[in-house]
N, C-alpha and C positions, 0 to 999 in steps of 0.2 A: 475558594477553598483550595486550598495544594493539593497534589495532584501528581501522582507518579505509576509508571508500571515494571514491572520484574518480568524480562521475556526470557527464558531456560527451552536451547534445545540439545535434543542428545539420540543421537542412532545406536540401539542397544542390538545385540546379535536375536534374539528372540524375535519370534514371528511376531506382525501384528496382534494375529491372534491371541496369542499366550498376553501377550501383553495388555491387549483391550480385557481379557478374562479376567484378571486383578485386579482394573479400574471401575469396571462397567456396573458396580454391584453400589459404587457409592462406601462402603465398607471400608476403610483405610487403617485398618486394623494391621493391615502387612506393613506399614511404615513404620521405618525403625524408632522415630520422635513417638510415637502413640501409646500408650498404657494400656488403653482397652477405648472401646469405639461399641457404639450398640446404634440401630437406625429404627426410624418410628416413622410418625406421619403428622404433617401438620394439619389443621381442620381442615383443608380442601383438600388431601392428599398427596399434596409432594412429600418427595421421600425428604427426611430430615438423618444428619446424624451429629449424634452429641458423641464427644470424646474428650479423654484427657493424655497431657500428653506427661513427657518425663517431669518436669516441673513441679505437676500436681492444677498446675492453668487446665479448666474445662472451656472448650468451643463447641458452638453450634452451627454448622452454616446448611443450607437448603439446594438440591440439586432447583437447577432452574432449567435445564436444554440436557437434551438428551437422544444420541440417534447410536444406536447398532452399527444399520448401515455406515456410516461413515466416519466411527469411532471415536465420538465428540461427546464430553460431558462438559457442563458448565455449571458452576455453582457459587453462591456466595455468602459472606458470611453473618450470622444473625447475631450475636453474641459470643463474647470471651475476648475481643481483640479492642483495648479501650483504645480511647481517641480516634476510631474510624468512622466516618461516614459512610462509606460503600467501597465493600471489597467484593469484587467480582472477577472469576477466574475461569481458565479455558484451558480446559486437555482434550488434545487429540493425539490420537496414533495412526500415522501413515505407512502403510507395506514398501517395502522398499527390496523386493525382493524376499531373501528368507531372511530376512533384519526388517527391523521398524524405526522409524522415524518418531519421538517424542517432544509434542510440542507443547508447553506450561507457561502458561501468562495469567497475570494478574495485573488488574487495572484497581489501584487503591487511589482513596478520597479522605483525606484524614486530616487531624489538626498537624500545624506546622512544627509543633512538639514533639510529635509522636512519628510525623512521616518516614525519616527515615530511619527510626527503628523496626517499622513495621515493615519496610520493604526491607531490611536487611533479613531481619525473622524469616521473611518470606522466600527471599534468596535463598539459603543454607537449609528451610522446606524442603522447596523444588529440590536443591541437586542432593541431599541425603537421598529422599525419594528416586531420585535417577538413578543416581548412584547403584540402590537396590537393583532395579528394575533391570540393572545391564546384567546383573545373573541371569543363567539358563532358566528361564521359567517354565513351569510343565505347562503343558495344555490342559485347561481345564474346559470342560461340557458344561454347557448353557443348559438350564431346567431347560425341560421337555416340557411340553404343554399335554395337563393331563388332564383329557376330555372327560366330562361326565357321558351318564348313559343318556345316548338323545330322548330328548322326549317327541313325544306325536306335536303334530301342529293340528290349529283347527282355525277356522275364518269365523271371523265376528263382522257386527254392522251396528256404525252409529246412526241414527234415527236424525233427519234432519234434512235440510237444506242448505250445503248440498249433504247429502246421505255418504258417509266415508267408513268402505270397508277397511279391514285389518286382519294381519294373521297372527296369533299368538299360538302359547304355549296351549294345548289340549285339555293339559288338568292344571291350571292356574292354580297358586295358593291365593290364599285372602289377598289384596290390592290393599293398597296405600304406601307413603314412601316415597320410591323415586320408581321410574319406569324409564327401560332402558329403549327408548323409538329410533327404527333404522326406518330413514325416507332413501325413496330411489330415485332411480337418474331418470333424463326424459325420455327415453327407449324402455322403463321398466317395466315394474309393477311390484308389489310386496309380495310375490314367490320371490322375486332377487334372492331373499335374504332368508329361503327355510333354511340352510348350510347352519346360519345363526342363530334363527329363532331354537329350531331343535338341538344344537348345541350348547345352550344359554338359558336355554327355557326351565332346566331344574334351580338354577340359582340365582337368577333376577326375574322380576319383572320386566316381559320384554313384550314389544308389539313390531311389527311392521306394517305403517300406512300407505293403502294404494292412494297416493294424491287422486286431487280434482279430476276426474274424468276418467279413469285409470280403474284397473280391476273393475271391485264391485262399488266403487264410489262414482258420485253422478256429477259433471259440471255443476256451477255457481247459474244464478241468470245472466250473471256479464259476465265481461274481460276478467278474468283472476289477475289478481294483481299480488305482490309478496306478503303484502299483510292481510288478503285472504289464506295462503297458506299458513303465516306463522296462527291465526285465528285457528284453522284447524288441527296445528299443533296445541293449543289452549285447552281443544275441546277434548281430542284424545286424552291431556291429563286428567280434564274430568273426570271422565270415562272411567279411569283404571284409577280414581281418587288416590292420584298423584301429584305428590306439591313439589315435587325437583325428579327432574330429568337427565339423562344423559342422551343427549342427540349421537344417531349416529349415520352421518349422509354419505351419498354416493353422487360422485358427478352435481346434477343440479340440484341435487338431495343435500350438498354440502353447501351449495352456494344459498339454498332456504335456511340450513341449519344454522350458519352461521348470522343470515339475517335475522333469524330468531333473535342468536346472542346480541342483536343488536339492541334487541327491544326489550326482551325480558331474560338479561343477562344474570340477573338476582336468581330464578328457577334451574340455573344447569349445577349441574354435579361434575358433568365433563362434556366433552365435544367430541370427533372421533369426524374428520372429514379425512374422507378418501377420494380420489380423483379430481379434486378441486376447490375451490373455496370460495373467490372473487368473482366467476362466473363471468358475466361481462361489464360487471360493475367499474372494471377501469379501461373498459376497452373504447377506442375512439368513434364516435357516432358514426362513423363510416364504415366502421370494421362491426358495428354491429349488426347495422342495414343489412351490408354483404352477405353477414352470417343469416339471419333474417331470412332475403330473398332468396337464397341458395336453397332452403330448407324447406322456404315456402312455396316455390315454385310449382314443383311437382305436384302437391296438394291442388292449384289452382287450376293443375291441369288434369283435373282428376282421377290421378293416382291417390292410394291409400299407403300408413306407412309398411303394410304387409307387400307393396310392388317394390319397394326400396330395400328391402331388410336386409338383404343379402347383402349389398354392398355397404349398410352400414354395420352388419358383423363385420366384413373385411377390416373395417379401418378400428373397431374398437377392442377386438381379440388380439392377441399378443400371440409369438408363432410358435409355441406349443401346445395352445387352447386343444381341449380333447374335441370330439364329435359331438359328443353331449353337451360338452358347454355353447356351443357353437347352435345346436339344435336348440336350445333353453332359450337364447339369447334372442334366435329368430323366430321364437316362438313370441316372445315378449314386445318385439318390435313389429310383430304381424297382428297381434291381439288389439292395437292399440286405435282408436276409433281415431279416424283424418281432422274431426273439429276438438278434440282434445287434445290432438299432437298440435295443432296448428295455437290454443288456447296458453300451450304449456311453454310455445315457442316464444308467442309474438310478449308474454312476462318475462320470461327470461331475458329477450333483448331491449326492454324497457326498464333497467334497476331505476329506481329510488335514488339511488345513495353510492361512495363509495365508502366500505367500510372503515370504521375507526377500532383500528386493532386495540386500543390500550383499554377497549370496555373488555376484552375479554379475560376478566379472571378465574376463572378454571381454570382445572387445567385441561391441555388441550395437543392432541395426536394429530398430525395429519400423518397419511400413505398414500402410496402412489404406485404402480406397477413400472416395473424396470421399462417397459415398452409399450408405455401408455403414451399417444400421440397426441390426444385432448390435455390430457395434464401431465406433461413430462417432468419427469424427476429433479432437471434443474430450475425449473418452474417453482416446482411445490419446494422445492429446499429455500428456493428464497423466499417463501410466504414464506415456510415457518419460521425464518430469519428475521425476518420484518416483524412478524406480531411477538417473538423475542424482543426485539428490540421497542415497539411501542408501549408494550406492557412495562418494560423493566424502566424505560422514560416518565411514566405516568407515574412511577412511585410505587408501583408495588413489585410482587415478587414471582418471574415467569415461572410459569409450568409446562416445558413445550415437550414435544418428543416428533421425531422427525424419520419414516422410515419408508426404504423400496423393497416392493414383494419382487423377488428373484423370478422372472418366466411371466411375468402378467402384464395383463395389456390393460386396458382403461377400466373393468370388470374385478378390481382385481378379489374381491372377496368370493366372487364366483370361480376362475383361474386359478386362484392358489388358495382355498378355503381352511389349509391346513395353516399356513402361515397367518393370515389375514386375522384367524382365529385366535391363535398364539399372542399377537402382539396388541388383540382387545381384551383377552386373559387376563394378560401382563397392566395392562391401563386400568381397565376395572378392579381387577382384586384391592388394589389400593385406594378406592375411594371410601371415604367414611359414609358408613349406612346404607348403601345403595343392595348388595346382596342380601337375597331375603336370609332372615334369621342372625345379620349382622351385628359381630358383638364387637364393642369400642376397646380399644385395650388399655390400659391402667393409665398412660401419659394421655389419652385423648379424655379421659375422663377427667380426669384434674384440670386438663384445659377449661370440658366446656364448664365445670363448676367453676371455674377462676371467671368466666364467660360471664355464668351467670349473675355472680356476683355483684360484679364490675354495671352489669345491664340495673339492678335493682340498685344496685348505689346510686345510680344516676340518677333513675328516680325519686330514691327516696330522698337524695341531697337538693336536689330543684325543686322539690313538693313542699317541705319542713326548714330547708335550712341547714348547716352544718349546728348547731347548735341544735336546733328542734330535729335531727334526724334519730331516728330509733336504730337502735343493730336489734333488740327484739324486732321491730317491722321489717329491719331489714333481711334477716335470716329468713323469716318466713317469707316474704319474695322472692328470697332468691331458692328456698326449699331445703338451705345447708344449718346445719346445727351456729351458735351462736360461738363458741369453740372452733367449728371448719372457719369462719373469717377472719378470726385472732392470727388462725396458722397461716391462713394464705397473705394477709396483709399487716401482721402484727399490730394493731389500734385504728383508731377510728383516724388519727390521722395517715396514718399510712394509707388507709384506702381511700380517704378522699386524694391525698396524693396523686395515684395511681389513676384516680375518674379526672383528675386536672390531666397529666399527662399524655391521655388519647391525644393520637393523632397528631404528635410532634414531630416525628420522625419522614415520616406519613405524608406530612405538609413538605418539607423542606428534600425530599427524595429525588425530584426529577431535577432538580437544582443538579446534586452533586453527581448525577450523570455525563454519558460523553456522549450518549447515542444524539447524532442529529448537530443543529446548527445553534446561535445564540437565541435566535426566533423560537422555534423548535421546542426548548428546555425551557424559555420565556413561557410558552404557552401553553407547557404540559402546567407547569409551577401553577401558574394564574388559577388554570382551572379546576387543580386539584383542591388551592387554597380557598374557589370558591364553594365548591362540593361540599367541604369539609366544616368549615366554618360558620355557613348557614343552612348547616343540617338543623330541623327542628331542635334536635336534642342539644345539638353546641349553643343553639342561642338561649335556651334554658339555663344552660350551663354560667352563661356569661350574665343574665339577666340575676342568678343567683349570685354569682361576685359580687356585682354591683349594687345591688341589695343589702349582702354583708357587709361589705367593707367598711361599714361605720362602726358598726361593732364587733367584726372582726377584721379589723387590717392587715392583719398576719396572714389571713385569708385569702385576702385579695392579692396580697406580692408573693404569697404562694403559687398562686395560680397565675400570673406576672411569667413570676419566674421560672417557674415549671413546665410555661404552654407556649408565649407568646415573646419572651425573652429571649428563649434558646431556641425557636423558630426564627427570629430575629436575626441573632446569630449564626446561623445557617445560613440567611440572607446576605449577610454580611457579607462572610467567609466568598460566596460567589461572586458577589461584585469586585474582590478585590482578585478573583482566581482570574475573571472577565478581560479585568484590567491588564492584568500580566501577561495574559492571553494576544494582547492586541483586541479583543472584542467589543471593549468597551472604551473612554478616556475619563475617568473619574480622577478627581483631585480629592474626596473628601469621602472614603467609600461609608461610614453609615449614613451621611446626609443625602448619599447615590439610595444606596438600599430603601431607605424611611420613604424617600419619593416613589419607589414601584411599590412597596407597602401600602403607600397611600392612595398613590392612582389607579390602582387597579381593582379597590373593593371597599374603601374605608365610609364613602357614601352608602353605597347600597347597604352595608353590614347596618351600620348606624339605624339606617332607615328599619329593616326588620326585626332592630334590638326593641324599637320602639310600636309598630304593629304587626303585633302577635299572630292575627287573623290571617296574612297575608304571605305570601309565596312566589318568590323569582322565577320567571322561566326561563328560558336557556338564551331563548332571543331578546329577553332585556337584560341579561349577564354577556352576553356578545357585544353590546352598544356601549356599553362600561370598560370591560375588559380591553377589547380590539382599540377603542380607544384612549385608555391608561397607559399600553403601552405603545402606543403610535409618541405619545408624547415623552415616555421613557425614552426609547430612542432616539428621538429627535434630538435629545437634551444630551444623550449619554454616548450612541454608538459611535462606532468609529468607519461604520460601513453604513449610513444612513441613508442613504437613497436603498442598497441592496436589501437591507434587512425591513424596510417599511415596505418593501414590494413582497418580501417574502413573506409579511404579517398581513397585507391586502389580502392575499392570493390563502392563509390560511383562513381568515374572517370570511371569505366572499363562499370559499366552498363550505365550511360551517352554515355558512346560511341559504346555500342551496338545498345542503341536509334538510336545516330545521322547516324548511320552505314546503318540501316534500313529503315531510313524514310529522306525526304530529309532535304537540308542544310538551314537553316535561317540565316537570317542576323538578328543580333542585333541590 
């Protein structure tokens, strides 16, 4: 795929500030090219903004990265820019004194048509935009965070083995929905987080859980292991008959939450890790021992963690912690019984897994206190750079946001409650549904009806047929008038259209990426294209083609051409980007392309087109894949000892994963 980027810089005399002030909103309505700009939200809640500009051209593109702290927005484009594949773009604004520094780059993926028109467009963009920006800009004030009246808290207890208390809101409204659960760190307990619950508690559903052993909750019979924890996150949703969650951890409370997302990444609304994430999930077996034995030690020498606590406030508060905080904290780490700190210790230095950032689609905060020693700031900036970048590789579209509480140490929502508060405000207000008494607004509504739609087509076209399918059956499936489907897809073949086309775009994504190596993008593709493709409902889909196509042909090169064609070429377009690249040596790039098409899932698909019954799991899609393309490069690369060790080393830790943790079905 061609492949070009536009990099614009410019030192304008206005502060950073002033200048982050006009950008930071997403809003580009101050750009001279714009007519009018209005911003909304997608179904998970990234902020979107549609605009038109002088022409009467309407764009859509999605914020994907987003930090305050360090005056970085990223976004890229959904619609209005034809012949793109992926446009993804980066402003930051660096202080340079009482001036700013203005950095604008765009990484475009396009047909060879179109490419450089679209990066010229993009050029004369950027510096119009600059252009502006080097006016004196006022300073403008960031919304203020405006707290409700706190509510009381009160302690609850789930019934069970083990028995796990929680602190919620006092006068709860009716439950169900989403439920907003903060876990703490391993010095805590769920007091950590009243600052939250009673600030939070009039407008979501919120809980905070005293993990295994902690507060009024009792040890397991054994070793707790992370998928005891995430189970007791299961059960809390229960509990508060919650079907989506937003996690919100602290410390090892983040390094659970996110192991959650590992497992039942389908249940989050959003994430919200503060002081850590990865835990010691990538740390070296020796580095965790050490950690381990250090911690352990004193225990075996029976001290409790109330003889220690002291010195672990020292190293966890940041050096304007008040009295109070300081008092809470050693209250928290003296409260804590020696076989539950030791239960809580010896799981934590035993992970599972190292995480695969590109499951998590939410969207998703990390924080961090400016003088947090456990999880420092350059630390956690490169997590959330990394799961930036796994996510946006995987094909779909990030939701990050990256931010340091000013004055706080490892505690930080304890230390700076007023900040910490602010910028989960800021995170939740925009999720769809999660606030109790949440009303959708006019574009999310048309979504999910276009949603709906689209869900009952499927069925009723793989149940009936395109010929035998009803739009009477199918409006009442989908609960819209027989009139709302005309409008959203003008006839019946438009919508089947539309149920062909899923998942075009979708497939062919991590292709025209840059994040990572040839390996890398080989093997986000593979296993996107196998996810995708032998979803139950896609082999429906395809068992329905094939069905028709004798008496409808039209049907089947519809759906050719519509799904599997221009996924195709997509394919294509890479092998020949590869080639240019040095990455690859092809002489013949569709007869390159048709052979990763082939090697890498043309069996397996085949085989589940024909029993129905049956279902892949991950570890017989490993033995396929890892070997499809072992023989891909063998044939094609032009680094082939490097890149087969780099596909070794990505198949051998997949399968220590799947080794580890149990088997899913695709």
């Amino acid at each position: 795929m061609p492949v070009t980027s536009v990099h614009c810089v410019r030192k304008v005399a206005a502060s950073a500030d002033a200048v982050w002030a006009v950008l930071r909103d997403f809003d580009n309505g101050w750009h001279p090219y714009v007519a009018s700009c209005s911003l909304s939200r997608s179904a998970t809640g990234a902020v979107l903004r549609e605009f038109e500009v002088s022409d009467g051209a309407r764009l859509v593109e999605q914020r994907t990265y987003f930090s305050d702290t360090d005056r970085v927005l990223c976004y890229t484009a959904l619609s209005g820019v034809e012949g793109v594949f992926n446009y993804a773009a980066r402003l930051e604004v660096t202080s340079d004194g009482a001036q700013s520094t203005i950095v604008w780059h765009a990484h475009i993926v396009a047909r060879s048509d179109r490419i450089d028109a679209i990066a010229d467009g993009t050029r004369a963009v950027f510096e119009a935009g600059l252009d502006l920006l080097e006016q004196d800009l006022p300073v403008r004030s960031s919304r203020k965070f405006k707290r409700s009246e706190p509510v009381a808290t009160a302690k609850g207890v789930v019934s069970g083995t083990p028995r796990l208390s929680y602190l919620t809101s006092a006068s709860p409204q009716e439950g169900g929905g989403a439920l907003v659960l903060f876990l703490h760190g391993i010095g805590g307990q769920a007091s950590n987080w009243t600052e939250q619950i009673a600030t939070f508690g009039a407008d979501y559903h919120v809980a905070a859980m005293d993990l295994r052993g902690y507060g009024g909750s009792t040890l397991g019979f054994s070793q707790t292991q992370i998928d005891d924890y995430c189970d007791d996150i299961l059960v809390m949703a229960r509990h508060f008959d919650a079907t989506r969650l937003v996690l919100v951890g602290l410390s090892i409370g983040s390094w659970i939450a996110t192991s959650f997302a590992m497992r039942h990444g389908d249940m989050l609304a959003g994430l919200v890790l503060a002081g850590g994430c990865t835990g010691m999930s990538e740390a070296d077996p020796r580095e965790r021992e050490s950690f381990r034995i250090s911690r352990e030690v004193p225990l075996s020498q029976g001290q409790t963690p109330a003889d220690f606590a002291g010195a672990v406030v020292d190293v966890i508060t940041g050096p304007r912690a008040s009295e109070d905080v300081r008092a809470a904290l050693h209250k928290s780490m003296s409260d804590i019984p020696a076989d539950t700190y030791r239960d809580a210790l010896n799981c934590f230095c035993n992970p599972l897994e190292t995480f695969e950032f590109s499951k998590l689609k939410c969207p998703v905060m990390l924080v961090t206190g400016a003088h947090d020693k456990l999880a420092p700031p350059d630390e956690i900036r490169l997590v959330s750079e990394r799961i930036f970048d796994a996510v946006s590789a995987s094909g779909a579209r990030a939701d990050i946001r990256f931010e340091i509480l000013t004055d706080a140490g490892h505690l930080c929502n304890l230390e700076q409650p007023e900040a910490f508060n602010a910028a989960l405000d800021q995170f939740m207000q925009r999720l769809p549904n999660v606030a109790i008494g949440y009303k959708p607004t006019r574009s999310e509504k048309q979504r999910q009806k276009r949603s709906q739609i689209l869900q009952a087509a499927h069925t009723e076209f793989c149940d009936a047929g395109f010929d035998g399918a009803s739009m009477d059956r199918l409006a009442q499936a989908a609960d819209v008038s027989k009139p709302t489907l005309y409008q959203y897809f003008g006839d019946k073949e438009g919508l089947f259209a539309a149920v062909l086309d899923e998942g075009r775009a979708h497939i062919i994504a991590p292709l025209a990426g840059t994040n990572g190596t040839l390996v890398d993008r080989l093997w986000q593709f593979s296993w996107t294209y196998a996810r995708f493709v032998l979803r139950p409902d896609m082999l429906s889909l395809a068992r329905l083609i094939l069905g028709e196509a004798g008496r409808r042909p039209e049907s089947a090169l519809q759906y050719h051409q519509s799904g599997p064609a221009r996924a195709f070429e997509g394919l294509v377009d890479f092998v020949v980007a590869a080639d240019a690249a040095g990455e690859l040596d092809v002489d013949d790039p569709k007869l390159a392309a048709n052979d990763l098409w082939s090697l890498i899932l043309s069996a397996p698909r085949d085989y589940y087109l024909h029993h129905v019954s049956e279902r892949p799991t991950d570890s017989e899609l490993l033995v396929v894949i890892g070997h499809g393309l072992d023989v891909f490069l063998k044939a094609y690369s032009n680094k082939v000892g490097d890149d087969r060790r780099a596909l070794a080393d990505k198949a051998a830790q997949m399968r220590a994963q799947l080794d580890a943790t149990p088997q899913s079905l695709t």
